[in-house]
Every structure is written in C-alpha cells, then in structure tokens.
N, C-alpha and C positions, 0 to 999 in steps of 0.2 A: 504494500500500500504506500502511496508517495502523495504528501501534503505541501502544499508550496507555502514557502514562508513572508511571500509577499503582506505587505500592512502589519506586520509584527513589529511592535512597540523596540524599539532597540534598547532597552534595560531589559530585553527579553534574551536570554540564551537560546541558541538554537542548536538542536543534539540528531546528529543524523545515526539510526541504526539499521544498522546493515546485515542482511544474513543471506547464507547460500539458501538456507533452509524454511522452516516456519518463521522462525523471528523468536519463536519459546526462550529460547533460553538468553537471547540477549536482552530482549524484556525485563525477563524476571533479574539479570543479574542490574541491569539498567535500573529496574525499579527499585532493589536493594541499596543498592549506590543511592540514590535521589533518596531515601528516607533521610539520609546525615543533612538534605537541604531543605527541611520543611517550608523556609519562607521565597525560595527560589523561584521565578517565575523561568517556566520554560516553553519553548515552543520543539516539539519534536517529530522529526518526520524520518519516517519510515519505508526501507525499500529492502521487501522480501524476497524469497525464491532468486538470488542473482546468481544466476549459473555463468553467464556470457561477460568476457572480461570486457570486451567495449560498455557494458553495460554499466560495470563497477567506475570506467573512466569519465563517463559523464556522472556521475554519482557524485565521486570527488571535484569534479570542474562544477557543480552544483552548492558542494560544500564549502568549494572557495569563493563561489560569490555571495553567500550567506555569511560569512564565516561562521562556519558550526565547526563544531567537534564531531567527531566520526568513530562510535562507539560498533565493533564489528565482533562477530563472531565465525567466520569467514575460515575453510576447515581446506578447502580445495585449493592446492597448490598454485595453480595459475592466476587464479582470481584474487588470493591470497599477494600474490606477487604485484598485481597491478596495483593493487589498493597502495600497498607501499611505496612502488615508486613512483605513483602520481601525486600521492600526497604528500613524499620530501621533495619534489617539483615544483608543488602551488603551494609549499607550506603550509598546508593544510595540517591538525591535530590530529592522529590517528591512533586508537586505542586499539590494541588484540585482546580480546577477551579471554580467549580461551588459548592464543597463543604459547604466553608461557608455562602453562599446567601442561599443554601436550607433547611440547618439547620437553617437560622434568618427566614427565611418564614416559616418554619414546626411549631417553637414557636410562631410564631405571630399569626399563624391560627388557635394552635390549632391540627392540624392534620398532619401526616405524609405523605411524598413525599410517588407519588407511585413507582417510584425507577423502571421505564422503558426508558432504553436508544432509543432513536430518534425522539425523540414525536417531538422537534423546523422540524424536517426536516418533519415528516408527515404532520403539517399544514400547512409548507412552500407548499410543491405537491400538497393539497388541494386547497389551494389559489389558483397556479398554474393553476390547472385542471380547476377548475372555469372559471378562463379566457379564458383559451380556448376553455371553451364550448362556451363561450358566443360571443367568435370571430364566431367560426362555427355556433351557430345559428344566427349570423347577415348575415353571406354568404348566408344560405341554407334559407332565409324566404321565404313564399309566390313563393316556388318551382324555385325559382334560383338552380341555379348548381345542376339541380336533376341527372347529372352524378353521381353526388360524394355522393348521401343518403348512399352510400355502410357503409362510413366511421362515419355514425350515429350511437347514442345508441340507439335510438327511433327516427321514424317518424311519424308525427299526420296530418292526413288525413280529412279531410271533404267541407261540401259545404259554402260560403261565408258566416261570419260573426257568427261562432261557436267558436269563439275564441281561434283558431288555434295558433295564434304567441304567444298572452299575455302570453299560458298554456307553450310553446316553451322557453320564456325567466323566468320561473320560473322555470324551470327544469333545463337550463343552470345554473343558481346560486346555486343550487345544482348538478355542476357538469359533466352533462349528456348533450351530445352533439344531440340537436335535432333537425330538420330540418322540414317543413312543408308542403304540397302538396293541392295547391285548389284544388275542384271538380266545374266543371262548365256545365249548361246543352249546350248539350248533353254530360250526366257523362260516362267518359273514363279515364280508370285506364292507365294512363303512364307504359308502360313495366317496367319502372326502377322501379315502385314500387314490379311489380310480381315477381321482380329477389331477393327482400328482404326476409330472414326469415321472416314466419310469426309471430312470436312474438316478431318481432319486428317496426311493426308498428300497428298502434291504431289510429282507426276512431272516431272522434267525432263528435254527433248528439246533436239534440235538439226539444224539442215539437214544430211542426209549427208556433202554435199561437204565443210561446215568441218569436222565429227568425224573424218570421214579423215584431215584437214593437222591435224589436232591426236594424229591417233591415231600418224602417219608421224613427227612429230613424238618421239614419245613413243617410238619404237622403233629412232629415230635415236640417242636417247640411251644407251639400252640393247645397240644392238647386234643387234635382235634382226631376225627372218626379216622384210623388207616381201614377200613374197608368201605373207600368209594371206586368210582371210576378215576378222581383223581389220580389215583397211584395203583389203579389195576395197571397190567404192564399191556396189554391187550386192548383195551380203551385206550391208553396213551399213545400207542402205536398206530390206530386210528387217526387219532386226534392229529399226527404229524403228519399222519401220511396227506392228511386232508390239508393241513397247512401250506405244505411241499408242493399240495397239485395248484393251489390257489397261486402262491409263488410264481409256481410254472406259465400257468395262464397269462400271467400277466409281465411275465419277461423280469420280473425284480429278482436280483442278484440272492443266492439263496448262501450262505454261511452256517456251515455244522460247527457251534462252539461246543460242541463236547467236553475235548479235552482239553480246551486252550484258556492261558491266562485271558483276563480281561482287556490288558495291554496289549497285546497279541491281536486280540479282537478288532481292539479299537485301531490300530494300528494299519490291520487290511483296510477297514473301511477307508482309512484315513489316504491310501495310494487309492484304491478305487474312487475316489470322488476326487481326486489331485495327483494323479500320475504324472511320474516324472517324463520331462519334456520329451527325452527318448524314446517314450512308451506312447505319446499323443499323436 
C-alpha cells in the first residue's frame, strides 16, 4: 500500500516501510519502536510485496524527496542491495531491520539465510488454516451439519467404529478440513454425500474379524449387550460388504484400515488429495 505524503505538516516525520513481503513484521517491529514516541507526530507510508529492484529504486528516489527514513525488512538479496546503494547515493536514512539478526544467525549456524521474503506470514496462515480445520472438523463429526460437507477438503465415510473421527482430526492438524459421515444398517448414502465430487470423499473399511474385537471392545467399556448384530461376525461382514458395494458404485476411493496406525491413514489420504507433482 503506498500513501503520498503531499500536504503533510513539516513538524511531521515521514517513515517509509518497506517489505518484500506482507509488511507483518516490519509493522509490528515499526510499531514497537514508535511506542518510546508517544507525543511524535508521524506520517507513514507504506510499500509492500516489492519483489522488483527498479521498484525498490523509485521507493528510495521517493524517500529522498520527502525526506523520510526508510525502515525495511527486505530478506532478498538483490533488492536488499539496491535499497543500499540508492540510498548512500541520495543520502537517504536506511534502516535493516532484520539485517543484522540474520547475519548473527547465518555465522552462528554456519549456513546462509535462504533470503525469501514472507516465510513469518506463510507459517502465521499455516497455523491459521490448522485451526480452522480443526474448528470445522469439530462441527462436521459423526455427520453433524452434513449440509455444509460442501465446504470440506475431504469427507470419510464408513460403518461404526473404522475410525472415522480419530483419521478426521489428524488430517485437521494438517490442515484439511474434514468432516465425517456414519453408515448404519440399513446403509443409505445421504444425498448430501452424492452431490460431492467424487474425489473427494473416501470410504473406510476394515476386515470383519478386527471390527468385531474392536467393536467387543467398545461394548466392554460401556457395559453394553455382546449378543447383537453389532458384533455378530456374520452381520458385520454384511454390513461391509454393503458399504464396499456403495463405495464401488460411486467411484470413492475405498481404504482397509485394519491394521494401520492412524498416521499411516491419515497420511494416504493426505498424497491422495495432494500428490506429488511427479505423480499429477
């Protein structure tokens, strides 16, 4: 964003900030600084995203007809270079912000910065994304709000106790908003499902016999009847096979987590919705 300093009171400072990137962090450290001048009138203008070195040189030719200071956080070597020697040229004021921290860290390590502008703001949107996958898969579990699967990366489909949610909230912490859908006999595909791209939902199954010892498991805890169809082995074998043909029908990628960790799980999913470029 770039504000022109014309009609500015000249007891007015003029502070130009400069980034390759968002501008986040020269801000913040910009407005840290300016708290020691509470009664300081300033005027401040700002020029983001500056990849292009002619760009950074009219910046500075800018700065010297204002006379501002030029507070920069500027990470990319080229650009980095012109800011300097345009403004020991026009004697312009130029601050590096992050300059000298990255040169004491580059000798302490060993190795050189990789010298790309916006990396603090891509992990900040990471982080970010995270959470709100992980809000959206707290909404959407166990087929709440299956209105709204629309706004899913992935939905995971199957019959009681395939480990639908746990797979749901390890995909969330990687970012991806996923939602989950029982199947209960009589298995019927909710319409909201058929209306999704098929690639983007994904059935997960399992061998009869472990879904039992996990389902006996599970009723153990509770207290509850072991002689239903729940955990008849016969019934359950039904119950998947009918899941698997539904699967089928409809082209959605089918996944036997039997025997595999949840990471593991999550992890297929995670190339199958994001295959690496070699594999597209």
């Amino acid at each position: 964003m770039t504000t022109e300093a014309e009609g500015v009171d000249a007891a007015t400072a003029t502070v130009f900030l400069v980034s390759g990137g968002t501008g986040h962090t020269c801000e913040a450290l910009f407005t840290a600084a300016m708290a020691q001048f509470p009664s300081q009138s300033v005027h401040v203008q700002r020029y983001y995203k500056l990849r292009d070195t002619d760009a950074v040189a009219r910046v500075v030719r800018m700065a010297a007809r204002h006379r501002a200071v030029i507070l920069h956080t500027l990470v990319d070597p080229q650009t980095r270079r012109v800011l300097d020697q345009t403004s020991l040229e026009l004697q312009v004021q130029a601050v590096d912000l992050l300059g000298p921290t990255i040169s004491a860290l580059a000798d302490h390590f060993g190795s050189p910065p990789i010298g790309r502008p916006g990396l603090l703001y891509e992990l900040a949107r990471e982080q970010f994304e995270r959470i709100e996958a992980v809000d959206y898969t707290l909404a959407h579990d166990d087929g709440q709000r299956i209105d709204e699967l629309s706004q899913a990366d992935v939905v995971l489909v199957g019959v009681s106790r395939v480990s639908k949610s746990v797979t749901c909230f390890y995909l969330a912490m990687r970012g991806l908003r996923a939602g989950n859908v029982p199947l209960t006999p009589p298995i019927r595909i909710p319409e909201e499902l058929d209306r999704l791209p098929p690639d983007r939902v994904i059935g997960l199954t399992m061998q009869p016999a472990r879904l039992v010892a996990i389902r006996r498991q599970r009723l153990e805890r509770i207290h509850g009847d072991q002689h239903t169809d729940y955990v008849d082995l016969r019934a359950v074998a039904r119950e998947l096979h009918e899941a698997e043909r539904q699967f089928a029908l409809r082209n959605w990628t089918c996944i036997d987590v039997s025997y595999k960790a949840t990471e593991e799980v999550a992890a297929e999913i995670v190339t199958r919705l994001r295959p690496p470029p070699e594999a597209r």
